[in-house]
C-alpha positions in Angstrom: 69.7 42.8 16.4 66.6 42.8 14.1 68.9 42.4 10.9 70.7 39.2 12.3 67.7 37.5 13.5 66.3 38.0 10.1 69.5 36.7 8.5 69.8 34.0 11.6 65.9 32.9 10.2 66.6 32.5 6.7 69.7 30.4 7.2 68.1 28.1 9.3 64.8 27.6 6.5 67.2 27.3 3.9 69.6 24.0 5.6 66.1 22.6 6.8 65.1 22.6 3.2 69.0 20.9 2.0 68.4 18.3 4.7 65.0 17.0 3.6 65.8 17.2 0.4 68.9 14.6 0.6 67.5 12.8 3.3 66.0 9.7 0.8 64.2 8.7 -1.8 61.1 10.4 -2.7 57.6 8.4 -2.8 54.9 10.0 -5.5 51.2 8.4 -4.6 50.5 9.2 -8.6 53.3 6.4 -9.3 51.6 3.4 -7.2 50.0 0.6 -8.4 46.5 1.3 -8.9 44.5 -0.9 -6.2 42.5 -4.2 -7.6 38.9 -3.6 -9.2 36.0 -4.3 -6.6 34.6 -7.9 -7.8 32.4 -9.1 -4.9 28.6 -8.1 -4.6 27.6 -5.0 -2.7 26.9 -6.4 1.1 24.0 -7.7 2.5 22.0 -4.8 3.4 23.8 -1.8 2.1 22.8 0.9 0.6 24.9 0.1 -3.2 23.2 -3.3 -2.5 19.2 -1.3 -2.8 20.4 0.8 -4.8 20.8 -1.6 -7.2 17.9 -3.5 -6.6 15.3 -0.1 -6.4 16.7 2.1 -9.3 15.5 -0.1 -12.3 12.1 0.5 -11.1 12.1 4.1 -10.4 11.3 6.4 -13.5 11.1 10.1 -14.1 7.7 11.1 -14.8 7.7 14.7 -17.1 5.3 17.3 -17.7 5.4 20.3 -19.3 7.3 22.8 -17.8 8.7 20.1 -15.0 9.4 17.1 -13.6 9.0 14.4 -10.5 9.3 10.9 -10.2 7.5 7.7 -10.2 7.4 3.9 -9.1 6.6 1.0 -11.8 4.1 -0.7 -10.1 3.1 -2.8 -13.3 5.4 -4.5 -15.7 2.7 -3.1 -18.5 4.2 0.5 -17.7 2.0 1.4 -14.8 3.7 3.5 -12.5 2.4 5.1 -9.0 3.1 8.9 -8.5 2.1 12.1 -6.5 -0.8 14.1 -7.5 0.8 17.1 -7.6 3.5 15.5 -10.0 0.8 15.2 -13.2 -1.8 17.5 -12.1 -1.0 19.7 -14.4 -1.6 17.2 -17.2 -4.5 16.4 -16.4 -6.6 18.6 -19.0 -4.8 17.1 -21.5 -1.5 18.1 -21.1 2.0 16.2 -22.2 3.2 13.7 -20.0 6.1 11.1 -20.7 7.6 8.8 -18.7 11.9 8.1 -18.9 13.4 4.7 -17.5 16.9 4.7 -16.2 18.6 3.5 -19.7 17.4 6.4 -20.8 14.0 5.3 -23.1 11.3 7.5 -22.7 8.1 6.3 -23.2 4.1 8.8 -23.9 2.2 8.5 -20.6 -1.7 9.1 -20.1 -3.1 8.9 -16.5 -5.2 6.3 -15.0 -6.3 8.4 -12.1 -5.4 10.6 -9.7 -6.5 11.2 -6.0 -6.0 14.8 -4.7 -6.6 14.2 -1.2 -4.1 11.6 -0.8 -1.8 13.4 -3.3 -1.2 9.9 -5.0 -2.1 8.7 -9.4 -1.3 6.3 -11.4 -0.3 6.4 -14.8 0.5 4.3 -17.8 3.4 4.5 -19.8 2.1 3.5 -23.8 3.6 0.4 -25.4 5.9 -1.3 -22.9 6.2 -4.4 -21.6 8.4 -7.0 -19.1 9.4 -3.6 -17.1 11.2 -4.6 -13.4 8.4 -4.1 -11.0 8.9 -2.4 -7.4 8.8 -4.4 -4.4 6.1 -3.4 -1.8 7.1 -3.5 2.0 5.3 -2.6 5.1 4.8 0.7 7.0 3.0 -0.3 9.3 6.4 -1.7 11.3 9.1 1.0 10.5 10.4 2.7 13.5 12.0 5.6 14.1 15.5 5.4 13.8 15.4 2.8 11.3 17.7 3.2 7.7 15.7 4.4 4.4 16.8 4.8 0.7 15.1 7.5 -1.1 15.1 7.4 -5.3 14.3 10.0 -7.5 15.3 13.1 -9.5 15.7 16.2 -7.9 16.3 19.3 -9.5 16.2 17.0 -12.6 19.0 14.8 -12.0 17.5 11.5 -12.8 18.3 8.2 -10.6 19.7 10.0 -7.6 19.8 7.8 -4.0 20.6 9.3 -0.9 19.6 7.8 2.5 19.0 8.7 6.0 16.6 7.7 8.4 13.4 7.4 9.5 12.5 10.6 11.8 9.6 10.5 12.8 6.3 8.6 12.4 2.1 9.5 12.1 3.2 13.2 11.2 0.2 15.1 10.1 1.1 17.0 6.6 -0.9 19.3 4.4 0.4 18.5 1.4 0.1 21.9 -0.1 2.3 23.0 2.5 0.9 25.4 5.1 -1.3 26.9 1.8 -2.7 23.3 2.3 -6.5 22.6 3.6 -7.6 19.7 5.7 -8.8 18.0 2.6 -5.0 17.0 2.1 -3.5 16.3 5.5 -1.0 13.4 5.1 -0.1 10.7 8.0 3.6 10.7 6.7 6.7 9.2 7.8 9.4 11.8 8.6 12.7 11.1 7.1 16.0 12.8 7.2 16.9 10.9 3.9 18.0 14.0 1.1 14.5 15.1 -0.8 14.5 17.8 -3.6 12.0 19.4 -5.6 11.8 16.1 -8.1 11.5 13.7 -5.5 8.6 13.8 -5.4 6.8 10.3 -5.9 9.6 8.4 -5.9 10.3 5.4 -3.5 11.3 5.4 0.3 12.7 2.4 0.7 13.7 -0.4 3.7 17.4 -1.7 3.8 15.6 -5.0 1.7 14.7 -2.6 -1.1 10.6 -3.1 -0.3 8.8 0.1 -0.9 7.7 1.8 2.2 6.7 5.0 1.4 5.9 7.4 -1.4 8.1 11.2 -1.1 5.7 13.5 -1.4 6.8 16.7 0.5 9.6 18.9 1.7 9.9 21.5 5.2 11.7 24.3 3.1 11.4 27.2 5.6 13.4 29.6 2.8 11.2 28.8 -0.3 9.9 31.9 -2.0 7.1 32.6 -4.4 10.4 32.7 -6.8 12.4 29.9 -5.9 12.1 26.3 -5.0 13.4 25.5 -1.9 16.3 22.8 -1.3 16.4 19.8 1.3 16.9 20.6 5.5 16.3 17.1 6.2 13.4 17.2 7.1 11.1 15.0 3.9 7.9 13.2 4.0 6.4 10.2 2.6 2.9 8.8 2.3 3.0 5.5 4.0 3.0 2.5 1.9 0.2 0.6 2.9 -2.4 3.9 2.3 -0.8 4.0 -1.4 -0.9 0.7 -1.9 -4.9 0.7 -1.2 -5.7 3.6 -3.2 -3.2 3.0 -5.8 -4.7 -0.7 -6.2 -8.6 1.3 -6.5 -6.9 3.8 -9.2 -5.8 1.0 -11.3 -8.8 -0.9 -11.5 -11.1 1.9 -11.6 -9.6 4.9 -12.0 -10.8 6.4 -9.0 -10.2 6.3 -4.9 -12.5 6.4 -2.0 -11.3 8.4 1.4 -11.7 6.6 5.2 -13.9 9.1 6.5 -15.1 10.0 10.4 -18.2 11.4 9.2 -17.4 15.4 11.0 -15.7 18.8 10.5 -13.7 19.6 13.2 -11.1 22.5 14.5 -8.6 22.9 16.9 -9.8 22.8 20.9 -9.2 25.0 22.8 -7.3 22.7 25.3 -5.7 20.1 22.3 -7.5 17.5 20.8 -9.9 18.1 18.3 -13.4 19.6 18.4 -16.8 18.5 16.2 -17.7 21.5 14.5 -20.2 19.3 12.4 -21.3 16.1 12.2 -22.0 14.7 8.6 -26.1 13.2 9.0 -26.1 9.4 8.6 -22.3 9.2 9.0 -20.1 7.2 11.3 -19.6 9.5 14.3 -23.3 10.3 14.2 -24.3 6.4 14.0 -21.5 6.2 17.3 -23.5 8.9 19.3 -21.0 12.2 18.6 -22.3 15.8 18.4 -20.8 18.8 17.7 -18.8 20.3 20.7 -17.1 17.0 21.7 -13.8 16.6 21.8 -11.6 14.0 20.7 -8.3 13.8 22.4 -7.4 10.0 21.6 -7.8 7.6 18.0 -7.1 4.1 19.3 -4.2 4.2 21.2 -3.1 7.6 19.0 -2.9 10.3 20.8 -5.1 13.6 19.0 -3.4 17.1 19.9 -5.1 18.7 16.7 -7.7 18.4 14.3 -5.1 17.8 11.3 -4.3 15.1 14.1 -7.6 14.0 13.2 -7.5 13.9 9.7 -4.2 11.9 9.3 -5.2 9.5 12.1 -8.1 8.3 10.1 -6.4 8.8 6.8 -4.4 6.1 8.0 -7.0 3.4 8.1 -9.4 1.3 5.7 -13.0 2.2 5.3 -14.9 -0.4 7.7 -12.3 -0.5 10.1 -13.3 -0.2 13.5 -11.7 2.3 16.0 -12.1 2.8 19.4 -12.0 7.0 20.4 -11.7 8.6 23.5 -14.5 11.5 23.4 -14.3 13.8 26.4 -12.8 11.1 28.9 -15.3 8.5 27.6 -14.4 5.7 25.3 -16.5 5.1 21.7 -16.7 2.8 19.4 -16.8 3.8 15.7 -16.6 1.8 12.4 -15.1 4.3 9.8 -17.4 4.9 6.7 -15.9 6.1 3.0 -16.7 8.3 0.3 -15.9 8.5 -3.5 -13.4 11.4 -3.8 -14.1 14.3 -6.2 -11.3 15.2 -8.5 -11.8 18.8 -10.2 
């Protein structure tokens, strides 16, 4: 019985095989008419449509021994950056900057801010360069569709998109290494960033510039290895770039929105003065050390990095209501010149 169901199988496989293949003509997808060329313009909106608007004023910015990206904010070759991106060129080092048809152009920098991990440099003897357009961070919402441009890993004028994830994230920007000095209010996005992403554009679905990528959550980087996108990126906020940016270009240095205190964790949330700076705003507004701040405007303060990016967030001179131990202050922020080493 085995041997004649075996036989009984093989029969059967061998007429199914006859009947299909005499049962009609035979269609070949490689012999089809290939389809008409796309003509129209990319749609209203889309991501091909700011992609093609953004990528003639992204550029790769290099160093020695690396690479990051960069936003031509001037058409005389200036381009806005990260910090950490030039850094290392800073005692002298080389830095060039390549456009996306593939000219490169000698670089110098026109100042750098590490606390807001942001420079500017200018690329030497270029002119009529397509400038960025600047949006607005101050609307975004989460949820909303960004573009991010750069080149990762080295792969210059890559897009990939996603959304925005979160807003007013505090960030060290040295990762958890990082001290206070460079907390980050940054949007959260979900958009693809890579190691060489890093000051490149986040952009809205009108191609206006809404944020600067500066870091990556890479929970499996090692001392050894650079670690790879989990979709979860951040950007500085346009509209703190586009102030200090503006103060880099004209003078070559920033000044930082300052509170005018040190402060920690507390022990219930919120943050806690550890020190009040003498003559400084929280010290003109009545604070001491011990208080506790749990609210910045209508922002609520769960930590003293909280803090830091809160105020980070606004202009020098800007005045802020705070919620001090269950009592409401008024405070107008104060600013210092920031120290580069």
């Amino acid at each position: 019985m085995l041997a004649v169901g075996g036989v009984a199988g093989g029969v059967g496989g061998y007429l199914g095989y006859q009947a299909a293949d005499t049962s009609g003509p035979v269609t070949n997808a490689l012999n089809a008419p290939l389809p008409a060329q796309q003509t129209g313009n990319a749609p209203e909106g889309s991501t091909e449509q700011v992609a093609q608007k953004v990528l003639p004023t992204v550029v790769q910015v290099q160093v020695g021994g690396g690479a990051g990206s960069g936003i031509v904010i001037g058409s005389d070759g200036l381009v806005l950056t990260n910090n950490h991106v030039v850094e290392s060129a800073a005692g002298g080092g080389p830095l060039k900057v390549q456009f996306q048809d593939g000219k490169s152009a000698d670089a110098k920098i026109v100042g750098r801010d590490p606390s807001s991990d942001l420079a500017v440099v200018k690329a030497s003897g270029v002119s009529g360069l397509a400038t960025a357009e600047i949006g607005n961070s101050g609307d975004l919402r989460i949820g909303q569709q960004v573009v991010a441009v750069g080149s990762p890993f080295d792969l210059n004028g890559t897009v990939t998109s996603g959304i925005v994830s979160s807003l007013n994230r505090p960030v060290r920007a040295g990762g958890e290494n990082g001290n206070q000095a460079t907390v980050l209010n940054a949007i959260q996005t979900d958009a693809a960033i890579n190691p060489g992403n890093s000051g490149g554009p986040l952009v809205n679905m009108r191609g206006q510039v809404v944020g600067v990528n500066s870091a990556i959550y890479s929970p499996n980087r090692t001392q050894s290895s650079q670690g790879g996108s989990v979709g979860i990126g951040f950007a500085i906020p346009i509209d703190q770039a586009r102030r200090t940016a503006k103060e880099l270009s004209e003078t070559g240095k920033a000044t930082q929105t300052v509170l005018g205190v040190q402060v920690l964790d507390g022990a219930n949330g919120g943050a806690q003065v550890r020190e009040v700076t003498a003559g400084g705003a929280a010290e003109q507004a009545g604070l001491k050390a011990g208080d506790v701040i749990t609210k910045f405007g209508d922002r609520t303060i769960d930590s003293s990095d909280a803090l830091v990016a809160a105020v980070r967030s606004r202009a020098p001179g800007e005045k802020v209501q705070l919620t001090v131990d269950g009592r409401t202050v008024d405070v107008t922020l104060g600013s210092q010149p920031v120290e580069v080493k």
